[in-house]
DRENDO-1510 file (C-alpha; in Angstrom, 1 decimal, always signed):
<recs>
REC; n; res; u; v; w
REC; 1; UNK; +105.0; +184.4; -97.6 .
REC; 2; UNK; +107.3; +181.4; -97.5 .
REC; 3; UNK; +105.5; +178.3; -99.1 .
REC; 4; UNK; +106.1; +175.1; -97.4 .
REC; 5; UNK; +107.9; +172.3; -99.5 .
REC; 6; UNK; +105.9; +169.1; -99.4 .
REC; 7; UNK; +107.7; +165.5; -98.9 .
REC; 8; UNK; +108.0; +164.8; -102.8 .
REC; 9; UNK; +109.5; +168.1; -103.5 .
REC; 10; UNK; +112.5; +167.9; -100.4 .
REC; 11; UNK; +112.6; +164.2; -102.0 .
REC; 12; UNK; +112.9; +165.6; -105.6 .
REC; 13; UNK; +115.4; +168.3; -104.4 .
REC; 14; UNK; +117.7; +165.5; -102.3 .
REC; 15; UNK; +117.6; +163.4; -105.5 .
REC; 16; UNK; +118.6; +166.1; -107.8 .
REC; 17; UNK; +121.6; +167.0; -105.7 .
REC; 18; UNK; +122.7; +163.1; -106.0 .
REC; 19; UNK; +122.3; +163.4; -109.6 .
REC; 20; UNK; +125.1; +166.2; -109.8 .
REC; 21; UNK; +127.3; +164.6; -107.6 .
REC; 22; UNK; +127.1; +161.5; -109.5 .
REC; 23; UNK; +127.4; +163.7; -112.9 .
REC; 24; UNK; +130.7; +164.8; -111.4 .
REC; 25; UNK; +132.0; +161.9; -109.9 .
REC; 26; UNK; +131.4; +160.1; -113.5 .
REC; 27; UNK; +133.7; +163.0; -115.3 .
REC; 28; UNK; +136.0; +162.5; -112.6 .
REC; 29; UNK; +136.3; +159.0; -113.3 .
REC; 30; UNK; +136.0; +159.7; -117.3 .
REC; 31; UNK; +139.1; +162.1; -116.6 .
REC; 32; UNK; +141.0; +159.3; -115.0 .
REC; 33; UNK; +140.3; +157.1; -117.3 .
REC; 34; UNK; +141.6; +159.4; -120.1 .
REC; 35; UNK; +144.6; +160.5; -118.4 .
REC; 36; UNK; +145.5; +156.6; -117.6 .
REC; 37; UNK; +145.0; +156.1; -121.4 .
REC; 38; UNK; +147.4; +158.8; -122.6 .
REC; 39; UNK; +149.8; +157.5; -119.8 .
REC; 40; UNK; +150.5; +154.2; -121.2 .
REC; 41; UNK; +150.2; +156.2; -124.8 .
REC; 42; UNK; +153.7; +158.6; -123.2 .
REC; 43; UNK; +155.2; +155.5; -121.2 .
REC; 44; UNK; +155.1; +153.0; -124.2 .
REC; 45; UNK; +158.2; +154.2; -125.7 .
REC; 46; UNK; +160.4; +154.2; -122.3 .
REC; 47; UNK; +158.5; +150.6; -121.7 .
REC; 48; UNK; +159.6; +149.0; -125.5 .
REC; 49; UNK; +163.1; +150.5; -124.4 .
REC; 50; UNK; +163.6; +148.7; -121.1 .
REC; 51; UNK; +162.3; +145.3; -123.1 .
REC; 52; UNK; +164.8; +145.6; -125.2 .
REC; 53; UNK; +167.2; +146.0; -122.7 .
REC; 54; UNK; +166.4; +142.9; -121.2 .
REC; 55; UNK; +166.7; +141.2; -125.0 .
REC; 56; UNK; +169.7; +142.3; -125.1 .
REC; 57; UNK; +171.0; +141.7; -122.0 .
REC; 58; UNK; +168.7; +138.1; -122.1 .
REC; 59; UNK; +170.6; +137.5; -125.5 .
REC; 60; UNK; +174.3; +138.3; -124.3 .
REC; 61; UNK; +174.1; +135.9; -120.9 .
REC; 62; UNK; +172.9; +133.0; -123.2 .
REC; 63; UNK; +175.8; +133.3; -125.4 .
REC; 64; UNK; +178.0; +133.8; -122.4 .
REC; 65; UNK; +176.6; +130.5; -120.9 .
REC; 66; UNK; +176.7; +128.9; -125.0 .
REC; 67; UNK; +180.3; +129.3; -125.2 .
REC; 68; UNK; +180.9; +127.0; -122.4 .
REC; 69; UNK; +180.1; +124.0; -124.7 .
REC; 70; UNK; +181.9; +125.5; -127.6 .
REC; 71; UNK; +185.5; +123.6; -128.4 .
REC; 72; UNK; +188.2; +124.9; -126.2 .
REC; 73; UNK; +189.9; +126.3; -129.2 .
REC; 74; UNK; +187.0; +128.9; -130.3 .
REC; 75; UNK; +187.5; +129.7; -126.5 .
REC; 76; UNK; +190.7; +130.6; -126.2 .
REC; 77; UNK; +191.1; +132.7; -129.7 .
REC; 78; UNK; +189.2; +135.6; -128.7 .
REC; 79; UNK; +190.7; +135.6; -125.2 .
REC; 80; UNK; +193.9; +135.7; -126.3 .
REC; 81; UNK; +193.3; +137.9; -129.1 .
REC; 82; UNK; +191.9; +140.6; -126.1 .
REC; 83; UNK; +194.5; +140.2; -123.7 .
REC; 84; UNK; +197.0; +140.8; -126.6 .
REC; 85; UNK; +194.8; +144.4; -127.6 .
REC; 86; UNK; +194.5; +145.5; -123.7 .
REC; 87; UNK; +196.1; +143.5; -120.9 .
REC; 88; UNK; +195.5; +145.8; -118.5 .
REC; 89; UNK; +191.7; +146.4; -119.5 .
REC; 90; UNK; +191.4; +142.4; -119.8 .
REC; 91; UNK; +192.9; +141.5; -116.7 .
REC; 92; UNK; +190.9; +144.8; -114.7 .
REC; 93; UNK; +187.3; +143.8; -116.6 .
REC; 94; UNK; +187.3; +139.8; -117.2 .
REC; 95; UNK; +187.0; +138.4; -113.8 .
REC; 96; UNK; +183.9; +140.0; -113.2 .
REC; 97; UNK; +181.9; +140.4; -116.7 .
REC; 98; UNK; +179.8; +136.9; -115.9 .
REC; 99; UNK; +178.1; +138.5; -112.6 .
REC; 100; UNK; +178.1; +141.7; -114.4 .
REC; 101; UNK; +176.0; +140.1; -117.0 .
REC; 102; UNK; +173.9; +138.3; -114.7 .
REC; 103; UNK; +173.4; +141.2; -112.7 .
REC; 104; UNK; +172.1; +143.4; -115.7 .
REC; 105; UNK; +170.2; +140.9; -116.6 .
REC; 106; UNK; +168.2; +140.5; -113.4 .
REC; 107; UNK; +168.1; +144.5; -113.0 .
REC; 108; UNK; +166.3; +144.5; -116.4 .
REC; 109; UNK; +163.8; +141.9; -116.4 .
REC; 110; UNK; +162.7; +143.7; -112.5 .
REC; 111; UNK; +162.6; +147.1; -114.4 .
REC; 112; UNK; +160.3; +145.6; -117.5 .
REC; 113; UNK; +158.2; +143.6; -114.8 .
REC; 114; UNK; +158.3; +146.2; -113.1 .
REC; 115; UNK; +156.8; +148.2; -115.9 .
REC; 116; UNK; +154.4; +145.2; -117.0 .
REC; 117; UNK; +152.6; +145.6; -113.5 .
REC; 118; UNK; +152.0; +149.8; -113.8 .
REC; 119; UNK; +151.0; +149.2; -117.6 .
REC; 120; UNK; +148.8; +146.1; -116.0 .
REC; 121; UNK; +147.4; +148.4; -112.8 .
REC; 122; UNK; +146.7; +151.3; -115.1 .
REC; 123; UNK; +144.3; +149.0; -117.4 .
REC; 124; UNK; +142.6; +147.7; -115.0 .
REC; 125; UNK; +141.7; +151.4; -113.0 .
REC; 126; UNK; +140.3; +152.3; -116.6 .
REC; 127; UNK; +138.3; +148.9; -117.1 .
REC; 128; UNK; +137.1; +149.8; -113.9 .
REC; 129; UNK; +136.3; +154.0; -114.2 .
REC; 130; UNK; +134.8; +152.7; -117.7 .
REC; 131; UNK; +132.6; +150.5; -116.0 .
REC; 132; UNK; +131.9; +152.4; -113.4 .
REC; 133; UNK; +131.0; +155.2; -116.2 .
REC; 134; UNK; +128.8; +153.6; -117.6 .
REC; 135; UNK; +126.4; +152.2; -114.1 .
REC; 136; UNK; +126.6; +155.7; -113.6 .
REC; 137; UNK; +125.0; +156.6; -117.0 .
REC; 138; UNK; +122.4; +154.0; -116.1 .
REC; 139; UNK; +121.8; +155.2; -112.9 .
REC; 140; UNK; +121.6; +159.1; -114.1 .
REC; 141; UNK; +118.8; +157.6; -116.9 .
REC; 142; UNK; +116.8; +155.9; -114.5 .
REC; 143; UNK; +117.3; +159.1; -112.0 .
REC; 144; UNK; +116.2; +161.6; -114.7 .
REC; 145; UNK; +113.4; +159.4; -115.3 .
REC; 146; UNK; +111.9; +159.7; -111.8 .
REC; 147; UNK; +112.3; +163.2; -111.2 .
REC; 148; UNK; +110.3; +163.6; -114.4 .
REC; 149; UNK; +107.7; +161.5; -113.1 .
REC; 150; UNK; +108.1; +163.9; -110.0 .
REC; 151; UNK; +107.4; +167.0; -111.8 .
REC; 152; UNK; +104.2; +165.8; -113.4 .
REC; 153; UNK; +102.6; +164.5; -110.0 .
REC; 154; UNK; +104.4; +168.3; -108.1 .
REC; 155; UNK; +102.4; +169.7; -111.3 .
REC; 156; UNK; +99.2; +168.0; -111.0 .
REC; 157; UNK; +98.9; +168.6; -107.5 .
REC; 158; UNK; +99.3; +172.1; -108.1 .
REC; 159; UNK; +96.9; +172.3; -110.7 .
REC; 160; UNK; +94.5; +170.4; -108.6 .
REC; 161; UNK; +95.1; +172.9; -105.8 .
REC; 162; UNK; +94.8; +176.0; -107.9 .
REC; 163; UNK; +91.3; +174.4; -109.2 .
REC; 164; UNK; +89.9; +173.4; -105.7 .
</recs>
């Protein structure tokens, strides 16, 4: 014989089943959160490359753009001094080293900003799977709490049934 489930117990049983999907869906957001962690952990190395990069590159265009105001003499030493080593390879390369160098540089600083914003994205999804982590924790308390208080009323009306 089938016993019929009163109101608080389908209640108790719906609320249980929203605990476990809430259980899961807070390890699925602790998982993300810990896999977004050991990302920027594996990426940092390739990141502090790319900034350096752009240093370099950063460091390079300023001198470029520092020589200018340099005495004509310092100038034309070392530009004589390649042409005399490699005509061919000063004549081939010179003309174009300036946008060469601005071009790098550009290409680097949009690869580290680039990098800045995933590193920045990535913090912010595990603020917020933290976050949400820990409402969820709340949540599952205050849940565990009333299906507690459940029991003991499901308990005391079966008692009081069994006695009447």
């Amino acid at each position: 014989m089938k016993k019929k489930m009163t109101k608080l117990e389908k209640t108790i049983k719906k609320h249980e089943k929203l605990v476990e999907e809430i259980i899961a869906d807070k390890t699925k957001a602790l998982v993300r959160a810990k896999r977004g962690e050991y990302w920027i952990k594996d990426q940092q190395e390739a990141y502090q490359e790319s900034v350096e990069d752009y240093n370099r590159s950063k460091y390079e265009l300023q001198n470029f753009i520092e020589i200018k105001y340099d005495p004509f003499w310092l100038r034309i030493i070392p530009e004589i001094m390649s042409f005399i080593k490699n005509p061919i390879k000063y004549i081939r390369y010179r003309s174009g080293v300036s946008k060469r160098m601005i071009r790098f540089y550009w290409s680097f600083k949009k690869i580290k900003k680039n990098w800045e914003d995933d590193f920045d994205y990535t913090e912010k999804q595990i603020d917020r799977d933290f976050a949400f982590v820990e409402e969820c924790e709340a949540f599952i308390e205050k849940q565990k709490k009333l299906l507690e208080r459940g029991y003991k009323v499901i308990s005391k009306q079966k008692e009081k049934s069994i006695n009447d």
